[in-house]
C-alpha positions as CSV (number, residue, x, y, z in Angstrom):
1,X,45.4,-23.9,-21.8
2,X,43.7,-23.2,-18.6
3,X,42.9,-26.0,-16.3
4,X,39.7,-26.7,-14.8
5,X,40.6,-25.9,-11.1
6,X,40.3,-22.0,-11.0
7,X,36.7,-22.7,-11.5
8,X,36.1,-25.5,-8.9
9,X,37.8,-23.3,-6.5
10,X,35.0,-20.5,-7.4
11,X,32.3,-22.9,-6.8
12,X,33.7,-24.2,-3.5
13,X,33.7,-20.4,-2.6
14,X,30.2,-20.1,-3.8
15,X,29.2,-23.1,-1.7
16,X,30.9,-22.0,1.3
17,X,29.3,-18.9,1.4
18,X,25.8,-19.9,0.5
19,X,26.6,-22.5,4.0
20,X,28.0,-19.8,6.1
21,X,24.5,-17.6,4.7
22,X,22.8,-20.5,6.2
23,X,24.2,-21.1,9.8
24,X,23.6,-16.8,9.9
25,X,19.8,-17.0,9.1
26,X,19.4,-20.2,11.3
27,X,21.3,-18.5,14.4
28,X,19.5,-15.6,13.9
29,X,16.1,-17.1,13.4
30,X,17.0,-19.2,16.7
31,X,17.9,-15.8,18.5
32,X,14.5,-13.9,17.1
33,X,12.1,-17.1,17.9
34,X,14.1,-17.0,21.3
35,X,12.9,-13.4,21.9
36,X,9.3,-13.7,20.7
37,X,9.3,-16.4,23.3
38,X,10.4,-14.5,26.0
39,X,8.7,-11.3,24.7
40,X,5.3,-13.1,25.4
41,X,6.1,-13.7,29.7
42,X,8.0,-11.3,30.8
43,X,8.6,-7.6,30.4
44,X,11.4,-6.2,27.8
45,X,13.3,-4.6,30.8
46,X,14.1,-7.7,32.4
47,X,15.4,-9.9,29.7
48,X,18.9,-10.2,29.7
49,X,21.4,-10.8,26.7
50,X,21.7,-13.9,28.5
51,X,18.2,-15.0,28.8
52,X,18.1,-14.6,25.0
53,X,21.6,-16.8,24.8
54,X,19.8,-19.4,27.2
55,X,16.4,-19.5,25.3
56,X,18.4,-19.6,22.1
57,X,20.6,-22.4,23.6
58,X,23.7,-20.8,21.4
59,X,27.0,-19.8,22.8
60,X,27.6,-16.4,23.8
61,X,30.4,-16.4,21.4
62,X,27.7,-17.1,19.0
63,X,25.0,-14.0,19.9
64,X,27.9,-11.5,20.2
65,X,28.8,-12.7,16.2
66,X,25.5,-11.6,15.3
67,X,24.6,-9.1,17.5
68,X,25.8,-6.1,20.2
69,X,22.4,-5.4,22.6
70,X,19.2,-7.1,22.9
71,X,18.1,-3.3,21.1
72,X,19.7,-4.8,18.0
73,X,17.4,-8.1,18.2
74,X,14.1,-5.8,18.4
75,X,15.4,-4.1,15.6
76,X,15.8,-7.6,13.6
77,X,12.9,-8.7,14.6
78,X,11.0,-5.2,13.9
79,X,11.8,-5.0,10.4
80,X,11.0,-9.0,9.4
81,X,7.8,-8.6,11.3
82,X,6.8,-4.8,9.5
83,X,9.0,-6.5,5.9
84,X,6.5,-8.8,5.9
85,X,3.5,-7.1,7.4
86,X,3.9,-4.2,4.9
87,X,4.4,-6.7,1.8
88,X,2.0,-6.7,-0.9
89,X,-0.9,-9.2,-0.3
90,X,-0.7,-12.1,-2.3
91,X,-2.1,-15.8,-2.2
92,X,-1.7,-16.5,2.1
93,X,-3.8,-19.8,4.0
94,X,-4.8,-17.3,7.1
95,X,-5.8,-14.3,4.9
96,X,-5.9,-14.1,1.2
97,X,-5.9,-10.9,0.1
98,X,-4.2,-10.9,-3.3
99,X,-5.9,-9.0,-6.0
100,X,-7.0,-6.2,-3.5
101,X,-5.5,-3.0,-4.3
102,X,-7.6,-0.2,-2.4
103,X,-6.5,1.6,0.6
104,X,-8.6,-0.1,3.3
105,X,-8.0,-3.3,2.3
106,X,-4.1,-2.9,2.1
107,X,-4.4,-1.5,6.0
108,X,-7.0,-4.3,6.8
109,X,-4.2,-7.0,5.7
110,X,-1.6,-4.8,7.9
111,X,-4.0,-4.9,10.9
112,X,-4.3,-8.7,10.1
113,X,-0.6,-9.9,10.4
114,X,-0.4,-7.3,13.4
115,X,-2.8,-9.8,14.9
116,X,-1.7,-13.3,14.5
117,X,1.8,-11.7,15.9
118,X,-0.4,-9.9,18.9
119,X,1.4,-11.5,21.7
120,X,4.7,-10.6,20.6
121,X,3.5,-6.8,19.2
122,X,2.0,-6.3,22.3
123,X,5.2,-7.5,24.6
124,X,6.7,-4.8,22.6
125,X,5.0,-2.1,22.8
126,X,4.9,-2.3,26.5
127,X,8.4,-2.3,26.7
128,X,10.8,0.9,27.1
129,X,12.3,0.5,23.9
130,X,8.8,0.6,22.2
131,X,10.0,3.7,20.2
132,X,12.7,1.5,18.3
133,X,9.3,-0.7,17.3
134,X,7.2,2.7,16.5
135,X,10.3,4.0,14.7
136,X,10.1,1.0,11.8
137,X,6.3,1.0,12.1
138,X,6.3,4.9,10.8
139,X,9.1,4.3,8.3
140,X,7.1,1.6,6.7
141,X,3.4,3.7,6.7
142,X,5.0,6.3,5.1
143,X,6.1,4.2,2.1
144,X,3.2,2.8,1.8
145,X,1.2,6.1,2.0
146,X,3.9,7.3,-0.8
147,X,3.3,4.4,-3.0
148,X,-0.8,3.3,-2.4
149,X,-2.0,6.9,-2.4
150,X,-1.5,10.4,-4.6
151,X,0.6,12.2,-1.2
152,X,3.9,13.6,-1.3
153,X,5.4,15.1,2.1
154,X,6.2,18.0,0.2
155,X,5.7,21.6,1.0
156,X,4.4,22.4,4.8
157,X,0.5,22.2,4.5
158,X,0.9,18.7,2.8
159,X,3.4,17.6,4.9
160,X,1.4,17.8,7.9
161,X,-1.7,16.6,6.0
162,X,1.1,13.5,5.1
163,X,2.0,13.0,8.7
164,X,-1.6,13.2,10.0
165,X,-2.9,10.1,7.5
166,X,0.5,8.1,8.8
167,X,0.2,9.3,12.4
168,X,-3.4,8.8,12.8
169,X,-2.7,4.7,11.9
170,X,0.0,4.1,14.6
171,X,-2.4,5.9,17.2
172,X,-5.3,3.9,16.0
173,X,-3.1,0.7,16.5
174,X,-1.7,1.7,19.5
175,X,-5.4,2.5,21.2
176,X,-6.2,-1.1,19.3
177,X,-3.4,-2.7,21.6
178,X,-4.4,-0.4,24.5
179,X,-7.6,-1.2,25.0
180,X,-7.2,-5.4,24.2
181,X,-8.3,-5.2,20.3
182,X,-11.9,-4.9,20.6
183,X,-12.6,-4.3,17.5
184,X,-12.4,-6.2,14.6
185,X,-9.5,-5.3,12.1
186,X,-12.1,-4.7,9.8
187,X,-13.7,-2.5,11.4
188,X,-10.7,-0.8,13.3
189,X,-9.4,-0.3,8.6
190,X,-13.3,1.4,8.0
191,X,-12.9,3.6,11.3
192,X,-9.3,4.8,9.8
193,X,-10.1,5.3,6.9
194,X,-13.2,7.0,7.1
195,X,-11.4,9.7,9.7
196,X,-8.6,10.6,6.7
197,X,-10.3,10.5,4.2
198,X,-10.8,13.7,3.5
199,X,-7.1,14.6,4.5
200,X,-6.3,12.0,1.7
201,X,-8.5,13.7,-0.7
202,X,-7.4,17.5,0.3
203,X,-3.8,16.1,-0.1
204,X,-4.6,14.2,-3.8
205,X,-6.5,16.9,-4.8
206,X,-4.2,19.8,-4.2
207,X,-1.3,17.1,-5.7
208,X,-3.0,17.3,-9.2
209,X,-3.4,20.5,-9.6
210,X,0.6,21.5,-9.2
């Protein structure tokens, strides 16, 4: 007859883990909230790895656990801010858009969360390693351009057609950030979308008939 222990041992494992899981998301939540903060007053270039460690107030033990460069905390903090920029719209207190399925709203809600995080997105994309930034920003529009609309990147006329409708967004929000968000995200979604979409409707169309 087995005894009882095999499985308390399991659980303490289980419960070990789930701590360790823990003290990782809250060191690395310190070290991401560290670089936002720092993001915001002073140019990428001259933050340090130590700057982070001192803003973080963590041992350098600690950040070199986690982490190699300050490259690889832009690219945490890249895809949590497009993972949850890009997520579905569902019930939020700032902007409730959940329910809305067409294209312009889904890029209105992206243009939204681009904005409450504008200090930070905009620290970013003034820095050198803005292309690390630009890099998740693309991989994520083309998913959603994959999954929201009837385009495929497949064979050479759609593909550009494809890269156009994702392209023309990160210009649009690049300008946006350029030139001190004018414009309304609203109005910056009806602007985009009006400019592709007849791209969008060339690309559909020709989509259905193969």
């Amino acid at each position: 007859v087995s005894s009882g222990r095999p499985k308390a041992d399991e659980k303490d494992k289980v419960c070990g883990r789930a701590t360790m899981d823990r003290r990782v998301r809250k060191t690395q939540r310190a070290v991401t909230d560290a670089f936002d903060r720092l993001i915001t007053r002073k140019r990428y270039g001259k933050i340090s790895v130590q700057d982070i460690i001192d803003e973080a107030d963590i041992g350098r033990s600690t950040f070199y656990e986690h982490f190699e460069t300050k490259d690889d905390v832009l690219r945490m903090k890249c895809s949590a801010l497009f993972g949850h920029v890009f997520a579905p719209p569902g019930d939020e207190r700032a902007h409730n858009f959940a329910g809305e399925t067409s294209f312009e709203r889904r890029v209105t809600h992206i243009l939204l969360h681009l904005l409450d995080d504008r200090r930070v997105t905009a620290g970013i994309l003034r820095s050198e390693s803005s292309e690390i930034f630009m890099g998740y920003f693309r991989a994520h529009m083309n998913e959603l351009v994959r999954s929201e609309l009837d385009v495929a990147a497949e064979g050479e006329e759609r593909a550009f057609m494809f890269d156009h409708i994702v392209d023309s967004f990160i210009a649009a929000v690049r300008r946006w950030f350029d030139r001190d968000l004018r414009v309304s995200p609203e109005r910056l979604a009806a602007y985009y979308v009006k400019a592709v979409s007849p791209v969008i409707a060339r690309a559909s169309s020709d989509a259905r008939k193969e």
